[in-house]
C-alpha positions in Angstrom: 146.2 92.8 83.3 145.8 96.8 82.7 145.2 97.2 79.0 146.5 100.7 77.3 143.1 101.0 75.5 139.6 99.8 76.3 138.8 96.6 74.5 135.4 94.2 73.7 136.0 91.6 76.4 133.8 89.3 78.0 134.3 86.0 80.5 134.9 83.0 78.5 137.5 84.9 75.3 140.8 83.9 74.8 144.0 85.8 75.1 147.7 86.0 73.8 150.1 88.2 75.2 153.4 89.0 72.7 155.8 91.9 73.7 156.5 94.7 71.3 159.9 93.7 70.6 161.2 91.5 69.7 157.5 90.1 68.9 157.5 86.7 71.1 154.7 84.9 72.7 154.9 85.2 76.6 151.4 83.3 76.9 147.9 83.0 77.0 144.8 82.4 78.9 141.1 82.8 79.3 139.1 85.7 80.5 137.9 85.5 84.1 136.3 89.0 84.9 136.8 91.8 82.6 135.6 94.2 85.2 137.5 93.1 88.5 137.1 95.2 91.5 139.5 97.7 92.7 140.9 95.1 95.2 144.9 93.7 96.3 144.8 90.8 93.6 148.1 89.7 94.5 147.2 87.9 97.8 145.2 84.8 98.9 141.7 86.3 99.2 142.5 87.3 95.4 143.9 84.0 94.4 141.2 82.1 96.4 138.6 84.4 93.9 140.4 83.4 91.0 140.1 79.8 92.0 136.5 80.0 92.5 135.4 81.6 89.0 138.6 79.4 87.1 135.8 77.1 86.7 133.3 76.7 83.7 130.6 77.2 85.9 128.6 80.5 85.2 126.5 80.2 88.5 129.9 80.0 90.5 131.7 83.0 88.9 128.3 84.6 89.7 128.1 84.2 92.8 131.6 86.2 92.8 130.8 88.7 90.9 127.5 88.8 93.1 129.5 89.3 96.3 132.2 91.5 95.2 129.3 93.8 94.2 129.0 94.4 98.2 126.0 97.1 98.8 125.7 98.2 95.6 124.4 94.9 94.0 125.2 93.7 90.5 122.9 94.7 87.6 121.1 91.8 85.8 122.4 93.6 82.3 125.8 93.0 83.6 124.9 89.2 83.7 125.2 89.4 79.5 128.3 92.0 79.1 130.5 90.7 82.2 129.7 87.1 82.4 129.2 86.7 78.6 125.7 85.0 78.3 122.8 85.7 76.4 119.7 87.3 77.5 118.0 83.9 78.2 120.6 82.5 79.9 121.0 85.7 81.9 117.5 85.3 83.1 117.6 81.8 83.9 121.1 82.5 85.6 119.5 85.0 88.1 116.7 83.5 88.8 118.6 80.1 89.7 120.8 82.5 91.9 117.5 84.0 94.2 116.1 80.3 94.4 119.3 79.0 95.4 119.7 82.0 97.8 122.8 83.2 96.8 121.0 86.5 95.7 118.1 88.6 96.4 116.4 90.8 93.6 116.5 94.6 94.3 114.3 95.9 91.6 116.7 95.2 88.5 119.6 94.6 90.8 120.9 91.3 92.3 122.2 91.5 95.8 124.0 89.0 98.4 122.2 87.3 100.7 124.9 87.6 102.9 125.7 91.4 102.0 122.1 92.2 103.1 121.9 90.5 106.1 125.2 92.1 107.1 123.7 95.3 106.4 120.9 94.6 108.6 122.9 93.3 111.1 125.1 97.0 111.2 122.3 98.8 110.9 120.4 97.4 114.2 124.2 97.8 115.8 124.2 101.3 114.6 121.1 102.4 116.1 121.8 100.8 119.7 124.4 102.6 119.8 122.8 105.6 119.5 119.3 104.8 121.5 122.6 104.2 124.6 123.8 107.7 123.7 120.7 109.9 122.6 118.2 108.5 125.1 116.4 111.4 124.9 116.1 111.2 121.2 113.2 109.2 119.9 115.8 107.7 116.8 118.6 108.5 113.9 117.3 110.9 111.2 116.7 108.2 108.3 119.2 110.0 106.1 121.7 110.0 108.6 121.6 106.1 109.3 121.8 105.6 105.2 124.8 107.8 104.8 127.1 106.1 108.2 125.7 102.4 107.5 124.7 102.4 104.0 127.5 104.9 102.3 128.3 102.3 98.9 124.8 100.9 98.8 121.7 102.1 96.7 119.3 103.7 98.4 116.8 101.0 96.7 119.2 98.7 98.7 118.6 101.0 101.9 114.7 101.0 101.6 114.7 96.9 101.0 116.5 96.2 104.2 114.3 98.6 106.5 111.4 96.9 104.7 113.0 93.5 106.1 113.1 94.5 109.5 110.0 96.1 110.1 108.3 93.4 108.5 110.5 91.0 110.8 108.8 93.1 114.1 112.7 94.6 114.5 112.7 97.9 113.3 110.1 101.7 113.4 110.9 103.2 110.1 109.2 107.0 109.8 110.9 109.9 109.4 113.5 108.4 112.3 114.5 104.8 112.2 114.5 103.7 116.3 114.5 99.5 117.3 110.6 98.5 118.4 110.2 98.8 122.0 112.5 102.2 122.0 111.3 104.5 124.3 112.5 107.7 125.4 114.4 107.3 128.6 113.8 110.9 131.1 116.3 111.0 133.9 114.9 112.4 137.3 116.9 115.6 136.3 115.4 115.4 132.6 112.1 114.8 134.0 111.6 118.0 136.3 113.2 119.8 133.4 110.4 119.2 131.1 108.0 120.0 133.2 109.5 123.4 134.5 110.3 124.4 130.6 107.2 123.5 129.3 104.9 125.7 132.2 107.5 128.4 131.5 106.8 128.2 127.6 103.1 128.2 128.8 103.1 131.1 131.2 104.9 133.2 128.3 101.9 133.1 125.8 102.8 134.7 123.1 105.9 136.2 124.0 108.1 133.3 124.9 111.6 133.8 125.7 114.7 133.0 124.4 116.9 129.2 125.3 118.7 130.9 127.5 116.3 132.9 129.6 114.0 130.2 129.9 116.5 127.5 130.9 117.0 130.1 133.8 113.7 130.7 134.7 113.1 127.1 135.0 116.2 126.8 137.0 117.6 124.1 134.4 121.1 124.0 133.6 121.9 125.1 129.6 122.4 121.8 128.5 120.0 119.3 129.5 117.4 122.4 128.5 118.5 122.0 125.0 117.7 118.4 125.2 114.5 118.6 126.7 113.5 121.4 124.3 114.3 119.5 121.7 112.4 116.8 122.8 109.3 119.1 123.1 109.6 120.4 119.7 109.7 116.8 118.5 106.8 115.5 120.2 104.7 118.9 119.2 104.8 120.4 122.8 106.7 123.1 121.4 106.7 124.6 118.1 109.4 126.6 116.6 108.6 129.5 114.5 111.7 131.0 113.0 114.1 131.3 116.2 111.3 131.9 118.6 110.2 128.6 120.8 105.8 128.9 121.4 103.8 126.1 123.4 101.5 124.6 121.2 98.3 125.2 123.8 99.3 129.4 122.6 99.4 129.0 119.3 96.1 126.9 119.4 94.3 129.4 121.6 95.2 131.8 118.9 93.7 130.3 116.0 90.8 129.8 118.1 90.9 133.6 118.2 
């Protein structure tokens, strides 16, 4: 039912619905959800929700409401104003919910068991995927892995499940998120790369050359010497300074200086 104004509506109130004109009564009923979710109602997955919170029940239409909140979680106020119970009830509600499993508490927020271990579980996917494609790179920028496998969650919600798995021994959360055990994989190629780049970068001092010139003097094709110097850079071999590229053992001998 879409309603022309906003109205005061919680679960539980009654309803009649009259036409304009002439002024008869079509029907009635009870308030399920006043705030469904912007889902296809008119199929089975919608009638089979309907079934589940047609029930006086709170802890059941919970759970729904629980669920439907997917990543985002359901706010404990919206226990009192969406499932119409009072602030005690609303307490013992949630905490009934997190004992029973259901839910997990997020700071404030209730979240689905089963939403956050699916979030775990594409998360993990999400970074295999990229250790088989990057093996050079030592993981997926943090923000990066929130935005493609936590886009509709919370960042709370984001910070909870890494806390899950590297407490579970699964996960190395620092500025990159990479599985434990993740190491970065050299090819034989990759390998003599990094060590021709790195004695060029040496040799230079303090007047390295550009990308391009010192993928050449190293005899290393463009490509895999943007790989490798990016590897260097991350592991503090190299370090940039605006656009140039310096070997750390330079810049160290400096200061010494």
């Amino acid at each position: 039912i879409h309603l022309e104004a906003a109205a005061v509506v919680t679960r539980g109130d009654r309803f009649i619905l009259r036409t304009y004109s002439p002024r008869d009564t079509l029907g009635g009923g009870v308030v399920l959800d006043p705030r469904p979710p912007r889902a296809a109602m008119r199929s089975a997955a919608g009638l089979e929700r309907f079934r589940r919170m047609d029930t006086s029940s709170a802890d059941a239409a919970l759970t729904v409401f629980v669920e439907g909140a997917q990543g985002a979680g359901l706010p404990r106020s919206s226990l009192v104003s969406r499932a119409g119970l009072s602030y005690p009830e609303a307490e013992r509600a949630a905490e009934r919910l997190v004992s029973s499993g259901v839910a997990t508490l997020v700071g404030d927020t209730l979240v689905s068991t089963r939403v956050r271990d699916e979030l775990a579980l594409r998360l993990i996917a999400l970074l295999q995927a990229h250790h088989q494609a990057n093996p050079l790179a030592g993981g997926m920028p943090r923000e990066e892995a929130r935005e493609r496998a936590f886009r509709r969650a919370s960042v709370a919600i984001f910070e909870a499940v890494l806390e899950d798995l590297v407490t579970a021994g699964r996960l190395v959360a620092r500025d990159r998120l990479a599985l434990e055990g993740h190491h970065v994989s050299l090819s034989p190629e990759e390998a003599r790369a990094q060590r021709e780049l790195e004695q060029v970068y040496l040799d230079a001092n303090l007047t390295p050359p550009d990308l391009a010139a010192a993928s050449a003097d190293a005899g290393v094709s463009p490509g895999v010497a943007t790989r490798v110097v990016a590897l260097l850079v991350r592991n503090r071999v190299l370090v940039k300074i605006d656009t140039l590229l310096f070997h750390r053992a330079s810049l160290d001998r400096l200061k010494a200086d």
